[in-house]
C-alpha positions in Angstrom: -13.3 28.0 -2.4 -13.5 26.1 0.9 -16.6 27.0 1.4 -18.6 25.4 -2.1 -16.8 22.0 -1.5 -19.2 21.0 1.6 -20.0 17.7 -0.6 -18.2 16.1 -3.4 -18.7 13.5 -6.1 -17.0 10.1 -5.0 -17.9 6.4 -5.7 -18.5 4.9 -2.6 -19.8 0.9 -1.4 -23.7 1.8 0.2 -23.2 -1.9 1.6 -21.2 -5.3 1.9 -20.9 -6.9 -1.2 -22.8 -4.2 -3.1 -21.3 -2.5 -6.4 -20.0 0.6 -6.1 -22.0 3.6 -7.3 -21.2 7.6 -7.6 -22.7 9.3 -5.0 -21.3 12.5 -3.0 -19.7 12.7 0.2 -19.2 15.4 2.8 -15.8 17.2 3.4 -14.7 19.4 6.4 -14.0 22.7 5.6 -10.5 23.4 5.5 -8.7 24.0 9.2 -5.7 25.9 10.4 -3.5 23.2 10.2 -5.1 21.5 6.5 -4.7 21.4 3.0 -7.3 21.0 0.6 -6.4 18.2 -2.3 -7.4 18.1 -5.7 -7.5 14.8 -6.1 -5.8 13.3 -9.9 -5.5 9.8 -9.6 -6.5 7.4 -7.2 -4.7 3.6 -6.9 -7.1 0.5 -6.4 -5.7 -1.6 -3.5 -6.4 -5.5 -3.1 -7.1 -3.8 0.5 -10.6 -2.1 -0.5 -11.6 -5.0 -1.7 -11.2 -6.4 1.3 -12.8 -3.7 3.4 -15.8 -2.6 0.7 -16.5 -6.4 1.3 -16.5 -6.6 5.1 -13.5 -8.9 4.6 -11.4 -7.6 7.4 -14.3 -6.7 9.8 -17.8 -4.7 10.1 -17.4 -2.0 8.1 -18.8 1.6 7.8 -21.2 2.3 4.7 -21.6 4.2 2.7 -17.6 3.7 2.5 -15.3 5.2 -0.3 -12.3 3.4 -0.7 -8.8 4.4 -1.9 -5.6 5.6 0.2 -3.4 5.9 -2.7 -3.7 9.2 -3.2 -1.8 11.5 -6.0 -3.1 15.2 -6.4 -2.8 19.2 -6.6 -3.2 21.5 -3.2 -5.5 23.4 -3.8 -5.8 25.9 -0.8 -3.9 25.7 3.1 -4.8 26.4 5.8 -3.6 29.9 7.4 -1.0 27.7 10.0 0.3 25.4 7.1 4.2 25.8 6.6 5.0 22.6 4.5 3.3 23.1 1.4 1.6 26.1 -1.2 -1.2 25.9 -3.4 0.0 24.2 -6.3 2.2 21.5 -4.7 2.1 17.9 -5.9 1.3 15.8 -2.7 -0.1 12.3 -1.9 -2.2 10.9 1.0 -1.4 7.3 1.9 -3.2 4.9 4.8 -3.3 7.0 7.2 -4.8 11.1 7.8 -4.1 11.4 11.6 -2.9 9.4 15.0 -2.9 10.3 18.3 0.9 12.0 17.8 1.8 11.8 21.8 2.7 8.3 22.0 5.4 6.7 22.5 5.2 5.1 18.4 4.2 8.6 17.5 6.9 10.3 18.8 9.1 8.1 17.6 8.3 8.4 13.5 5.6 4.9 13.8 2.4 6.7 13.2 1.1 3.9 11.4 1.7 2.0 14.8 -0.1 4.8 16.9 -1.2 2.9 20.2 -4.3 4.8 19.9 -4.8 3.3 16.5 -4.3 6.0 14.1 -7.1 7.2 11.9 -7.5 5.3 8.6 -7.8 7.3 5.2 -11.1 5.5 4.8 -13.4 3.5 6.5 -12.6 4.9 9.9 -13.6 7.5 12.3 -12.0 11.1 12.6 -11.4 12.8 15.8 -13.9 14.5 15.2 -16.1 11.3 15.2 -17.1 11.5 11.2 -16.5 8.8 8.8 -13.3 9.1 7.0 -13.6 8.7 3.4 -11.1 8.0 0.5 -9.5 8.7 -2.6 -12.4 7.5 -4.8 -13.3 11.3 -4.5 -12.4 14.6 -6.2 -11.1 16.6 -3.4 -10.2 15.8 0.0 -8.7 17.7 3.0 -6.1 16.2 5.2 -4.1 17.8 8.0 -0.5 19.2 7.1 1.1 16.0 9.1 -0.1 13.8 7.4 0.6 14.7 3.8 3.5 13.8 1.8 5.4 15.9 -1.2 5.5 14.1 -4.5 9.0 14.7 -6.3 9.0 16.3 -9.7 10.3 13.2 -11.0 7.6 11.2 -10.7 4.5 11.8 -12.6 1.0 11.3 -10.6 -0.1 8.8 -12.1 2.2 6.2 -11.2 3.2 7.6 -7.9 -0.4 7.3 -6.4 0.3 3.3 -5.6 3.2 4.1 -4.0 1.5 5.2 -0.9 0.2 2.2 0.0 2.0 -0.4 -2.3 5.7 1.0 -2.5 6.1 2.2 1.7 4.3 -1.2 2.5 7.2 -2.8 0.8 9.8 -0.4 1.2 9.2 -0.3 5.2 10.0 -3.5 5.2 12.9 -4.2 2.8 14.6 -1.2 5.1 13.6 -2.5 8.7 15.4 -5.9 7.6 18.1 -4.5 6.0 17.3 -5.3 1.9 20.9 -4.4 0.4 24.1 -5.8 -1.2 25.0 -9.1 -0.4 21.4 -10.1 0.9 19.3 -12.8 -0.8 15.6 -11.4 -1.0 12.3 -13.6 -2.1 9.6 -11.6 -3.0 6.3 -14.2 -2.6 3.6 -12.7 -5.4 4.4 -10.7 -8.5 0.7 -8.4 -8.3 0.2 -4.9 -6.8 2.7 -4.8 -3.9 5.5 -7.1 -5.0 6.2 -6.0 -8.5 7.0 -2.5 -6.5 8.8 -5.2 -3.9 11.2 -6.3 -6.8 11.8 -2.4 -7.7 12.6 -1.8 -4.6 15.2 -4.5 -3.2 16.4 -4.7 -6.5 17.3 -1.0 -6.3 18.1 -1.3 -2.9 20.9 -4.0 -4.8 20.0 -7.2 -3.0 19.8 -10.4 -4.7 16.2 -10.5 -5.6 14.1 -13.7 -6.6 10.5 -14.0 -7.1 8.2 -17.0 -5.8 5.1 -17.3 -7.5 2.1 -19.8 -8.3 3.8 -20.8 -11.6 5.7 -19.1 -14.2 3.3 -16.8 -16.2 5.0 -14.2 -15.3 8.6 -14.6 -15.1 9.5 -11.8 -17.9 7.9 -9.6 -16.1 9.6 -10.7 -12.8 12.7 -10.5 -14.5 12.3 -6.8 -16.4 11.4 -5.5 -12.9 14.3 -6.1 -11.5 14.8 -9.9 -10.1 17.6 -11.9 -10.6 15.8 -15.5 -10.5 11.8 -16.8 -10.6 10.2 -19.8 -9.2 6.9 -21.7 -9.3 5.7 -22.2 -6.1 3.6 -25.1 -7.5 6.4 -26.7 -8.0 7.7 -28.9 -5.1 10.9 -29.0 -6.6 11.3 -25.4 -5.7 11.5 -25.7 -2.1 13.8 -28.4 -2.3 15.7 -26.5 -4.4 16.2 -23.9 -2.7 15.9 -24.9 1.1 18.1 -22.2 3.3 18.7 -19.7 0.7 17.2 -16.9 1.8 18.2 -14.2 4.6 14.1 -12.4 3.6 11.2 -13.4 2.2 8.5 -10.9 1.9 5.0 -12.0 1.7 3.0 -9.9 -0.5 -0.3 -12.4 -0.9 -3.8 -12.1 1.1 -3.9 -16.0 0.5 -3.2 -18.5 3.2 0.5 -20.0 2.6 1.9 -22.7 3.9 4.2 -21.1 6.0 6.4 -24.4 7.4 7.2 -24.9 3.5 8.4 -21.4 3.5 10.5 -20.5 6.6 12.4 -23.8 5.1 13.7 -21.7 2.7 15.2 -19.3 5.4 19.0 -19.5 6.2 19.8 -19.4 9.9 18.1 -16.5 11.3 15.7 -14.9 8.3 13.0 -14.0 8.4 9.7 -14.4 6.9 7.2 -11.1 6.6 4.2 -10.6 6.0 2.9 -7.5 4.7 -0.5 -9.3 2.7 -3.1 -10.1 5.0 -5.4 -13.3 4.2 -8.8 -12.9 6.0 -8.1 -16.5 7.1 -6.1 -17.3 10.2 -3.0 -19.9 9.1 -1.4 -22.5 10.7 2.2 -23.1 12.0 4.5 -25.6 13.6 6.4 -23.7 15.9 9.9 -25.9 14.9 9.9 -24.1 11.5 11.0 -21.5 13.8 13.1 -22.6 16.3 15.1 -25.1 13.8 17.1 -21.9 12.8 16.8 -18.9 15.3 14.3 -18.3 11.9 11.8 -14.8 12.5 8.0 -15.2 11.3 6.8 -11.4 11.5 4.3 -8.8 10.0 5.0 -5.0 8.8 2.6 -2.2 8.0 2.8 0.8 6.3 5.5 3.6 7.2 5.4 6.3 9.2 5.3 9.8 7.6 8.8 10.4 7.3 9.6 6.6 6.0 7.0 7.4 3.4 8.5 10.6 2.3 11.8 8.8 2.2 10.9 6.0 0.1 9.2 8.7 -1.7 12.4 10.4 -2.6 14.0 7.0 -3.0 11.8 6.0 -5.8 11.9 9.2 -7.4 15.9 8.9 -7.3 15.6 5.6 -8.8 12.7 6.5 -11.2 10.6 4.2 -10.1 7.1 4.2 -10.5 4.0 1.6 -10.6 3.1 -0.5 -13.6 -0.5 1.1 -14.0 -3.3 0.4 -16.0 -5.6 3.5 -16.0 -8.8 3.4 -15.9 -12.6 5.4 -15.8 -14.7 5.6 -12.8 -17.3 3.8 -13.9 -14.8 0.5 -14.8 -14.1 0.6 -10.7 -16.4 -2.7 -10.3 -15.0 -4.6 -13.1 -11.8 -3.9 -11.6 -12.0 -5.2 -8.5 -13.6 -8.3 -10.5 -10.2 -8.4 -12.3 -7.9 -7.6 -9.4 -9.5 -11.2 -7.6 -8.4 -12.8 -10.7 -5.3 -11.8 -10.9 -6.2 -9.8 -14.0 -3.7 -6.8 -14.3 0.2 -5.5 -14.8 -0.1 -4.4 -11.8 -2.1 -1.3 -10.2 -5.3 0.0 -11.3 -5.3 3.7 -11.3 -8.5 5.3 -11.2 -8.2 9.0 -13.1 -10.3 10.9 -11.0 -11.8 13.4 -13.4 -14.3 10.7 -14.4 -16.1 10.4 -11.2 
């Protein structure tokens, strides 16, 4: 088989702020150490907007988006020991990293001081183009690919490869649990699957959004309280409540209005990533031994845990599936805030 899949149908950006169009891309033939993916269903992250626009940086063109990744193995390699043909899998952020540093070594792929290779829109060791999940098939080395539990169907387990470990890493690095008081900035893509999580996780969880469209939601999902942000009454409100407040927007915050809400060592994270810098008086820290900090992805084994942990929960994303060739008018809709709260692409219509 390996040999007939030397191109495949994908839908791919041919340049900054250009639609997206099918076209075919190559694939490596399958190596020792690979597995060949028949991709089902790929998740549309506020990320490859981002990228497919040259929001974050030059970027690489033609570029196929996607690392939320939910398929069928197809074929291994003659080395592979984790999975069969047949098994459910899913490809996240990241295919490879340099797996000899000190990060590496230590589970942190996803902070690999060589950089590890991006799912799309990066270079492979080989020195090709990686391309994404907006694709029928692709092959990814055995390390790199993560088991999908029975209990979770495909569909709404593809965002959880970006989405749920890029909230989950975070909720577990800062210790999301019982008697913690969790704010979860942004009911979209990542934070709904932030309220699943700490909610399941059994902290307190409250939501901080814009205004109040969407407090049912919030509060179906999991969260114990909502807020409108545009509201200064909020802030006043609740000034020192919180021991974490994850950041899930790509907009610029104001962040000393935020790390108010912190109790005495919190911490603010960030995991959405505005293509703006932002500003910040440097007392909103130290009044409070407070923590301003960042989080990525998780490593491989994080991402099979929270894997497992969602699947033990039955959690899954809100989707909204959609064709192929609705892949424009989605990002269109994802800008404006414009859908409960993942766009799935089902990739039997590329």
């Amino acid at each position: 088989m390996t040999e007939q899949i030397t191109t495949v149908s994908a839908y791919a950006a041919p340049a900054p702020e250009a639609p997206l169009e099918r076209t075919t891309v190559p694939r490596r033939a399958v190596g020792e150490f690979d597995v060949l993916i028949d991709i089902k269903y790929a998740g549309i992250c506020h990320s490859d907007i981002h990228q497919a626009r040259d929001g974050w940086g030059e970027g690489i063109y033609p570029m196929v988006p996607g690392h939320e990744i939910a398929g069928v193995v197809t074929e291994v390699g003659p080395g592979v020991t984790k999975f069969t043909a047949g098994d459910r899998v899913g490809v996240g952020c990241m295919v490879d990293s340099c797996r000899e540093c000190e990060n590496c070594k230590a589970g942190l792929e996803q902070y690999c001081a060589q950089g590890n290779v991006q799912t799309y829109n990066g270079l492979g060791k080989d020195g090709e183009p990686t391309y994404g999940g907006y694709s029928t098939h692709i092959v990814v080395d055995e390390a790199f690919t993560l088991r999908i539990p029975d209990g979770l169907s495909l569909d709404v387990a593809a965002p959880l490869l970006c989405a749920g470990i890029t909230t989950y890493s975070p909720l577990a690095h800062w210790h999301a649990g019982p008697g913690k008081k969790v704010a979860i900035v942004g009911l979209g893509g990542l934070g709904h699957m932030a309220v699943k999580i700490a909610h399941a996780m059994g902290a307190e969880v409250t939501v901080l959004s814009q205004t109040l469209r969407k407090k049912d939601d919030g509060l179906k999902l999991g969260a114990d309280h909502y807020y409108a942000t545009s509201d200064d009454a909020t802030f006043e409100q609740l000034a020192g409540s919180f021991d974490l407040i994850l950041s899930t927007v790509s907009a610029p915050l104001p962040l000393d209005k935020y790390l108010g809400l912190l109790r005495t060592d919190g911490a603010f994270v960030n995991v959405g990533a505005p293509e703006e810098p932002v500003s910040l008086n440097l007392f909103s820290v130290i009044a409070g031994r407070k923590t301003l900090a960042g989080s990525g992805i998780g490593g491989i084994q994080e991402t099979q845990e929270m894997l497992d942990f969602c699947a033990a929960h039955g959690l899954g994303s809100e989707i909204e599936l959609i064709r192929a060739d609705q892949i424009n008018e989605a990002y269109e809709r994802v800008l404006a805030s414009d859908v409960r709260y993942r766009f799935v692409i089902d990739t039997a219509t590329i």
